[in-house]
C-alpha positions, 0 to 999 in steps of 0.5 A: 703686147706680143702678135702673131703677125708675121709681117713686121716692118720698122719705121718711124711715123711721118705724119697723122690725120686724126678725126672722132672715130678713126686716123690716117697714120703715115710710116716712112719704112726702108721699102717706103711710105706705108699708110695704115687706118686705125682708130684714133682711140688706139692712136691715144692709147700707143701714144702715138706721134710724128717721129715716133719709130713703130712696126707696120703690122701687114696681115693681108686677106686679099692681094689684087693683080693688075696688068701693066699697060706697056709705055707704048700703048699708053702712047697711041693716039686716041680715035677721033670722035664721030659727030653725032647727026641731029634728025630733023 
């Protein structure tokens, strides 16, 4: 089957976890482990197994950004706590 998918990483297949409808794959690449969720009819159909050497297909839509908290701020030490007062 040829892709059009220009985002092509070699790995093999580490492990899977399988249930009715679909299945984790997990791809132990050069740039490290990626997982991908597809459906266990297409886990059958390839074949699919640990050890097995694939290609970890990317077509990503979407790519979120988030800041880093620097080392030092996750450090401070947190506010104390007020008690609250109970009215009588």
């Amino acid at each position: 089957m040829e892709q059009s998918i220009r985002n092509q990483i070699p790995g093999t297949v580490k492990r899977m976890v399988s249930d009715k409808a679909v299945s984790e794959v997990v791809i132990e690449t050069p740039i490290g482990d990626l997982a991908a969720i597809i459906t266990t009819r297409s886990v059958r159909e390839m074949e699919l197994g640990p050890g097995m050497e694939v290609f970890a297909l990317i077509k990503a839509t979407n790519v979120s950004v988030a800041k880093r908290v620097s080392e030092s701020a996750s450090k401070t030490k947190p506010k104390p706590k007020r008690k609250a007062k109970l009215k009588r």
